[in-house]
C-alpha positions in Angstrom: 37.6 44.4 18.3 34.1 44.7 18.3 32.3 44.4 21.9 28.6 42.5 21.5 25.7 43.0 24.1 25.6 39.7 26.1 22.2 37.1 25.8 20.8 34.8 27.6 18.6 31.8 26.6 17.4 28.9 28.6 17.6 25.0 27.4 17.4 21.8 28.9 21.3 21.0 29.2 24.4 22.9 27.5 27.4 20.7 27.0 31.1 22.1 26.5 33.5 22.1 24.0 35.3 19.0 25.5 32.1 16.7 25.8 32.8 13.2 23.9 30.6 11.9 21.0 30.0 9.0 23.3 28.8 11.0 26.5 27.0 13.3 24.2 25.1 10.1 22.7 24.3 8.8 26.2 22.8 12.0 27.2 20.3 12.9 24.4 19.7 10.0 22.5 20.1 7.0 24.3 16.5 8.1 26.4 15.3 8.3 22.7 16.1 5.1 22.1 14.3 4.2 25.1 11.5 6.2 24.1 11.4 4.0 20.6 11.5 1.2 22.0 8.6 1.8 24.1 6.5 2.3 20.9 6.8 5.7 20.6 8.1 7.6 16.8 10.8 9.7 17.5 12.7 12.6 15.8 16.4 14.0 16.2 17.8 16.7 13.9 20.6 18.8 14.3 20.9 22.1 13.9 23.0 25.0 14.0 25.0 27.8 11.6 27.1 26.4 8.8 30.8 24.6 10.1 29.2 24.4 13.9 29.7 19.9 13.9 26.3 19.1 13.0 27.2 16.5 10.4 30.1 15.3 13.1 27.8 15.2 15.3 25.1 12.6 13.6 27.2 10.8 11.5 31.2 11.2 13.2 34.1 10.0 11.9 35.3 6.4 11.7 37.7 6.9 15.3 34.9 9.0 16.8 30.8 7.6 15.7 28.6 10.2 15.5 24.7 9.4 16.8 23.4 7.3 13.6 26.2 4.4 13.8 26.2 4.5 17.6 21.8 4.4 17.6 22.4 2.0 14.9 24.6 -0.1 17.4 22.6 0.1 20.3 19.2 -1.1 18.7 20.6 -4.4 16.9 22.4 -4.8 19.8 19.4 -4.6 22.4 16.5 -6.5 20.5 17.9 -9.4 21.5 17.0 -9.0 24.9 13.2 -9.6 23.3 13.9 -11.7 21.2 12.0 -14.4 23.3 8.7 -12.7 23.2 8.6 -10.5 19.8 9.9 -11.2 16.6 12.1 -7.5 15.2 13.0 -6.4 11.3 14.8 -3.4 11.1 14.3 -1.4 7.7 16.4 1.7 6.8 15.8 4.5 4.4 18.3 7.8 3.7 17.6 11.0 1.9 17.8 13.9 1.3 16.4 17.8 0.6 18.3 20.0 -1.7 17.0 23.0 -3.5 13.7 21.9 -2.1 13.2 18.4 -4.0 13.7 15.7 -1.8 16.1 12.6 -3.4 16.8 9.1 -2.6 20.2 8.7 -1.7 19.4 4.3 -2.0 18.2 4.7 -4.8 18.5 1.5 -6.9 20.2 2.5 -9.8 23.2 3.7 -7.1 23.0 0.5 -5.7 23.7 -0.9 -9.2 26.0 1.8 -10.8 27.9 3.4 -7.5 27.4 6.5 -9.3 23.9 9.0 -8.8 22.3 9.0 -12.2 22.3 12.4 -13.6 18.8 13.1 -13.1 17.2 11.8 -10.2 13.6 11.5 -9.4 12.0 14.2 -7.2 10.0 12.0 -4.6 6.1 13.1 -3.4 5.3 13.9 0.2 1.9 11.7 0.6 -0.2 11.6 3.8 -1.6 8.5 5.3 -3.8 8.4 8.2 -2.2 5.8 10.1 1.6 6.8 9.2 1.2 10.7 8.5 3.3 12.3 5.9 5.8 9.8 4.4 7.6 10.0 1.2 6.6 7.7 -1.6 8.4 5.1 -3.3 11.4 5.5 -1.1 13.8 2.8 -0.5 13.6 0.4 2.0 16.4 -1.9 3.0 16.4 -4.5 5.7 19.3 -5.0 7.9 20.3 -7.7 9.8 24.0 -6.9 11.1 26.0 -3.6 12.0 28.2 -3.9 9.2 25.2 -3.2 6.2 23.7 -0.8 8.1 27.1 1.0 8.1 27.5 0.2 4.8 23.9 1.7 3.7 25.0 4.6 5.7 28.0 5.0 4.0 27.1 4.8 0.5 23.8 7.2 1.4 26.3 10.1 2.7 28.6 9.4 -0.2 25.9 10.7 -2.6 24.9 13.3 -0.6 25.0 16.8 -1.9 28.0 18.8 -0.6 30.4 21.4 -1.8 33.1 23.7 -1.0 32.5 27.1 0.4 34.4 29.9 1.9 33.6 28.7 5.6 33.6 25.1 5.2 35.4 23.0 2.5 33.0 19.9 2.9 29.8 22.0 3.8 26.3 20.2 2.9 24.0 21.8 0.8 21.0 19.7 2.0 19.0 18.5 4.6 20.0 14.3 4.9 17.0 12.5 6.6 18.1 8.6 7.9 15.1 7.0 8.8 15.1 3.6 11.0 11.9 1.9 10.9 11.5 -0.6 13.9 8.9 -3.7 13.1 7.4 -5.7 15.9 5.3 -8.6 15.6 4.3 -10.6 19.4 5.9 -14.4 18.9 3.5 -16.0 20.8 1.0 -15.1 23.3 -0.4 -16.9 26.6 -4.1 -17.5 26.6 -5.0 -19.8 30.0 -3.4 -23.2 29.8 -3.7 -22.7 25.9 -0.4 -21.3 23.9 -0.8 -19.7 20.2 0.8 -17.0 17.8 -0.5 -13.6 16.9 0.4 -12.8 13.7 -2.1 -10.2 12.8 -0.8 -7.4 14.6 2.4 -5.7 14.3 3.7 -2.1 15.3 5.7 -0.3 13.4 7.9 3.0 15.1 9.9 5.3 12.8 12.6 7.1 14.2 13.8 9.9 12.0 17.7 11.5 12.6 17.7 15.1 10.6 21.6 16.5 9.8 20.0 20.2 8.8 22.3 22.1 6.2 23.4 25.0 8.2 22.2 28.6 7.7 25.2 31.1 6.2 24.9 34.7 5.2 25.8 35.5 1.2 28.1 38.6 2.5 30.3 36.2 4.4 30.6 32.7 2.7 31.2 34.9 -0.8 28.6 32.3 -2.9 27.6 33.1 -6.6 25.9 30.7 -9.0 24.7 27.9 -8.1 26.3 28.0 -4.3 24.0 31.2 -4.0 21.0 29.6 -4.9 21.5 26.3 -2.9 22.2 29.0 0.5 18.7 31.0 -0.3 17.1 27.6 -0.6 18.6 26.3 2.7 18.0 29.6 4.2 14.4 29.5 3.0 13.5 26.1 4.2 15.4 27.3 7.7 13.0 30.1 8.1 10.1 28.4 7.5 10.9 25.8 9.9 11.1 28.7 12.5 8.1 30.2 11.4 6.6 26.9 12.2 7.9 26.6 15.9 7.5 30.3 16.8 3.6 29.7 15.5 3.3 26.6 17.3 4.4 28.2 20.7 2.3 31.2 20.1 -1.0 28.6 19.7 0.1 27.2 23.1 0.4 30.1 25.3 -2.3 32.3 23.5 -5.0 33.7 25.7 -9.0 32.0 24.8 -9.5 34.9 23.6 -7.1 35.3 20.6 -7.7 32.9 17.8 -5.0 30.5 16.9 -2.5 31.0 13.9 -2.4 28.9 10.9 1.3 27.0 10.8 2.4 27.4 7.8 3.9 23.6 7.7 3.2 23.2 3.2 5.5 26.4 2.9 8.9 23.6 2.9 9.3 20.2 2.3 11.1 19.8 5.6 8.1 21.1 7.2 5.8 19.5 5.9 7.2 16.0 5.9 7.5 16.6 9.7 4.2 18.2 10.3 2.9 15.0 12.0 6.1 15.4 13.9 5.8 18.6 15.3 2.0 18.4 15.8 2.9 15.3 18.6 3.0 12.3 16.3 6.9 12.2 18.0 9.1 12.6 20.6 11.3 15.5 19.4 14.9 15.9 20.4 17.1 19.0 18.9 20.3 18.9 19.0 22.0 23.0 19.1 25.1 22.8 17.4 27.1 26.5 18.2 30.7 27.9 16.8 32.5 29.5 19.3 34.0 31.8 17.4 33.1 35.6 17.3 32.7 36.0 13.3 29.5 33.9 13.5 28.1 36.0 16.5 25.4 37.3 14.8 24.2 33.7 13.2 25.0 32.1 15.9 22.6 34.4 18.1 19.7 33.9 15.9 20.4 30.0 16.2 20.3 30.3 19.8 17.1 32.5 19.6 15.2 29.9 17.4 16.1 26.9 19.8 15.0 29.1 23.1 11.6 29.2 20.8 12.3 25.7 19.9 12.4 25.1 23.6 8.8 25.9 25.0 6.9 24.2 22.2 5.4 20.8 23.9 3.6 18.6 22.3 1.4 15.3 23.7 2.7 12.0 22.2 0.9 8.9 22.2 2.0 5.3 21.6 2.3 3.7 17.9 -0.9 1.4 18.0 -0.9 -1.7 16.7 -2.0 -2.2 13.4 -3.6 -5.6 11.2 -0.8 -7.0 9.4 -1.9 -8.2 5.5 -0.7 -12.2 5.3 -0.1 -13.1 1.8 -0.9 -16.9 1.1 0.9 -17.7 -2.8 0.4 -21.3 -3.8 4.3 -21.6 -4.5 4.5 -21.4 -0.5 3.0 -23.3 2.6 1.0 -20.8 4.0 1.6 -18.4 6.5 -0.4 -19.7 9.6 0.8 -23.5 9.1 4.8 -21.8 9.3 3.6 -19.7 12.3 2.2 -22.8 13.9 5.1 -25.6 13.0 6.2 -27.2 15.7 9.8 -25.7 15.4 8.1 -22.3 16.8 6.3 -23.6 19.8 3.0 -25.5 20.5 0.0 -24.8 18.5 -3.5 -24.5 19.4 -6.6 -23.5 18.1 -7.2 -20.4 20.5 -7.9 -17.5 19.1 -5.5 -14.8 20.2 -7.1 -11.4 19.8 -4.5 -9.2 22.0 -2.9 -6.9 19.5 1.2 -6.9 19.6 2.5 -3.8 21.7 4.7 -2.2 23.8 4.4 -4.2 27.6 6.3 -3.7 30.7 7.8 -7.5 30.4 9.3 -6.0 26.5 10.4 -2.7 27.9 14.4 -2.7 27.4 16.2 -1.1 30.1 18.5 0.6 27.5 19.3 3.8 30.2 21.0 1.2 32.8 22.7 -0.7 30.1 26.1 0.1 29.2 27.2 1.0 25.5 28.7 -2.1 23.1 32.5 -1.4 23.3 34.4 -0.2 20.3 36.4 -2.0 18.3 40.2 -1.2 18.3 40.2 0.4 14.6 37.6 2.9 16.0 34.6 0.8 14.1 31.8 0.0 16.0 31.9 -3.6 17.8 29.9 -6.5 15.8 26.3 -7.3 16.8 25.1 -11.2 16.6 22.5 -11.6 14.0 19.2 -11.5 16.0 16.9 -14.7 15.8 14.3 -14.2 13.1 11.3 -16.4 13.5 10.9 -18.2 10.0 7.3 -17.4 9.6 8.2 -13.5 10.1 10.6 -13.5 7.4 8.2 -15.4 4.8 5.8 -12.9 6.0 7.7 -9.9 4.2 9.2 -11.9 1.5 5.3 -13.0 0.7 5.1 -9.1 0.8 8.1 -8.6 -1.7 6.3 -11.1 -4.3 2.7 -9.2 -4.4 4.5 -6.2 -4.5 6.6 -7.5 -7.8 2.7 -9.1 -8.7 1.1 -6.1 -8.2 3.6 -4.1 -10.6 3.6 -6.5 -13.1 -0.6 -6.6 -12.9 0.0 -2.9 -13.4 2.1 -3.0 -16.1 -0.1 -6.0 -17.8 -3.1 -3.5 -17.3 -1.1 -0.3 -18.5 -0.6 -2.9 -21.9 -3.9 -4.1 -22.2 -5.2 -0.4 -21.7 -2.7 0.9 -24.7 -4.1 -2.0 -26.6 -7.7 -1.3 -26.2 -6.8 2.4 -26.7 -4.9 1.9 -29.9 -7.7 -0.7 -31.5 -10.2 2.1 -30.7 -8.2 4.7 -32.0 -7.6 2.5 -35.3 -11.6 1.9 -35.3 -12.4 5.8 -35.3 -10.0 6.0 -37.9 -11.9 3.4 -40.1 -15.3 5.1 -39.2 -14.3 8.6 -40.1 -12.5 7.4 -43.6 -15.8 5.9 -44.2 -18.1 8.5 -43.5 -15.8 10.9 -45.2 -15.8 8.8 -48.6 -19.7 8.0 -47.7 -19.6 12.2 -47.6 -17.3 12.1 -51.3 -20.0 10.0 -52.7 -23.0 12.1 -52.0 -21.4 15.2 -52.5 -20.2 14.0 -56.2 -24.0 12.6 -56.5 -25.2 16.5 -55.8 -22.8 17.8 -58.5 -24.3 15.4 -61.2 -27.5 15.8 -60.1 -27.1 19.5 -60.5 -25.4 19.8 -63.5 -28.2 17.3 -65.1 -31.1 20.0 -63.7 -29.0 22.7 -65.4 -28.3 21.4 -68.4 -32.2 20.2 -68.4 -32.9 23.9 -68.3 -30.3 25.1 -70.8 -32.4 22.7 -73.0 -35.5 24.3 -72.6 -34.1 27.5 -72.6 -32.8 27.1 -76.1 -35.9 25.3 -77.4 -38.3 27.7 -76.0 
């Protein structure tokens, strides 16, 4: 057998073969959860050589939850402990990166169907200055329970793109990204002997769970085809991501004299749908997935090496701030400040709050001391009461729903009108030209008589003369 040099690489805790998905969950992403819950965005991805557990480890099996179901669990569960100050929605979205297009795995038509429709839409990486880089048009769906949460989840990872190798019979061929996007609106706020409701300002945290596709040499997994291709693309985006880290750390410990590097974050989608991320717009957990045996050695080295790297990149994170919350008033509906102010919701007054919604010591949810909602017996995760949702709130985002279905039918009335204009226009050039050709006709037939009258005129005098 072959004898390899030995290594050594420092992280912040190394957990054995025997650790439990649940102690494993306490230790590295329940202070996450913490950490989103205190207003922050927050990022977990998991990554490590192909077969290593990185998909067992964020999604799990039905006896043994990975870290979605059991983060999942843990937030419906908890936001009823502030449920008495600030009004929560929960919105999910799942996708994923193959080959370097990024795909919707909710996308509608699968919601409909079941089935992935055979060519699916590529979705755009935009950039917004409040939000950073986001992915447009993806879709959104608000949960209320644990049981359509786990059922998004499930149908997401069903159509996720993953095939048989020579190392792993199940092996992904793409990076999934499960978003949860946390909404927080204050109920009410205090104001001197006075009492009213803040609905202007709501904070919105994102917390992003990564499952990476793992990294695999050609020489040992056998791949030809399209298998080939889909490893070069994972082993691409992979490299890039390193490239990233290895840059940022050098910008961070470079002398004042040295100038800084360019990270090359537009190089992969991964990268550069996390560039906000990585440059401190969230708190960054990675999660170092490792196969003990000695035929990955040499992967498994270069994993370790990245994560070391991985390791001494730090970044300064600051708190989501609150942002102005658009109220839609339609005529079909009371509006929003008379619901916010009913009676059923608490005293009204006409004070002016102007204290924006955010995260407070009184909301702060002790999630570190709190034990974990029990399992249920058939290794599901245990049911979570449907939290409170102040009647106003939910108006609020159905009000939202309708403009949104206004807007898209404005555009498509304008798209109409515009093809109507363009086609009357079109039809108008059209009359014009036909005229000015046959005006053309005319004139040119004119010049022909005219011509042949001048020369049979001088034929005339010709033969008189």
């Amino acid at each position: 057998s072959r004898v390899y040099a030995s290594s050594q690489y420092l992280f912040t805790r190394v957990f054995g073969n025997q650790i439990t998905q649940q102690s494993l969950f306490q230790s590295t992403t329940l202070p996450v959860i913490q950490e989103f819950f205190d207003g922050y965005n927050t990022l977990i991805f998991a990554y490590g050589v192909t077969n290593s557990g990185k998909t067992y480890t964020i999604q799990g099996t039905r006896d043994q939850p990975g870290i979605i179901p059991r983060a999942l669990n843990i937030i419906l569960h908890h936001i009823k402990d502030a449920q008495s100050e600030f009004e929560y929605a929960i919105w999910v979205s799942y996708a994923e990166i193959y080959n370097e297009f990024i795909y919707d795995l909710l996308d509608l038509k699968t919601l409909v169907t079941g089935s992935m429709p055979p060519a699916r839409l590529n979705m755009k990486i935009r950039t917004d200055v409040d939000d950073g880089h986001y992915l447009e048009g993806i879709t959104e769906i608000r949960i209320r329970t644990l049981e359509d949460a786990l059922a998004v989840l499930a149908h997401g990872q069903k159509h996720r793109t993953a095939n048989s190798t020579l190392l792993n019979q199940e092996s992904s061929r793409s990076h999934s990204i499960f978003t949860v996007k946390l909404l927080r609106i204050r109920r009410q706020m205090s104001v001197g002997a006075d009492t009213c409701i803040e609905p202007h300002m709501v904070q919105v945290q994102k917390m992003s769970i990564v499952d990476l596709a793992g990294s695999e040499r050609a020489a040992k997994t056998q791949n030809t085809g399209d298998r080939l291709h889909e490893a070069g693309m994972i082993n691409k985006s992979l490299m890039v991501l390193g490239n990233c880290l290895e840059t940022l750390r050098f910008n961070q410990f470079k002398s004042d004299k040295m100038r800084p590097q360019m990270v090359p974050f537009r190089e992969s989608q991964l990268t550069k749908l996390f560039q906000s991320s990585f440059m401190g717009g969230a708190k960054t957990v990675m999660l170092v997935n490792v196969n003990p045996y000695d035929d990955s050695y040499e992967e498994t080295r270069r994993v370790l090496k990245f994560a070391a790297v991985a390791k001494d990149v730090t970044t300064v994170n600051t708190p989501i701030a609150s942002t102005p919350l658009y109220r839609a008033v339609l005529h079909s509906k009371p509006p929003l400040n008379s619901i916010l102010t009913s009676p059923s919701l608490g005293p009204s007054s006409n004070t002016r709050c102007s204290t924006p919604a955010g995260p407070g010591s009184e909301a702060r949810l002790s999630l570190l001391n709190t034990p974990e909602p029990p399992l249920l017996p058939d290794g599901g995760l245990s049911d979570c009461d449907e939290p409170h949702i102040n009647p106003g709130f939910t108006f609020t985002f159905d009000a939202l729903n309708e403009l949104k279905e206004q807007y898209t039918e404005a555009q498509y009335r304008c798209a109409q009108i515009e093809f109507d204009v363009r086609q009357e226009l079109s039809q108008e050039y059209n009359r014009k030209i036909l005229e000015m050709e046959e005006r053309y006709n005319q004139r040119l037939q004119d010049e022909v008589m005219l011509n042949e009258e001048k020369c049979k005129s001088k034929i005339d005098i010709l033969t008189r003369s």
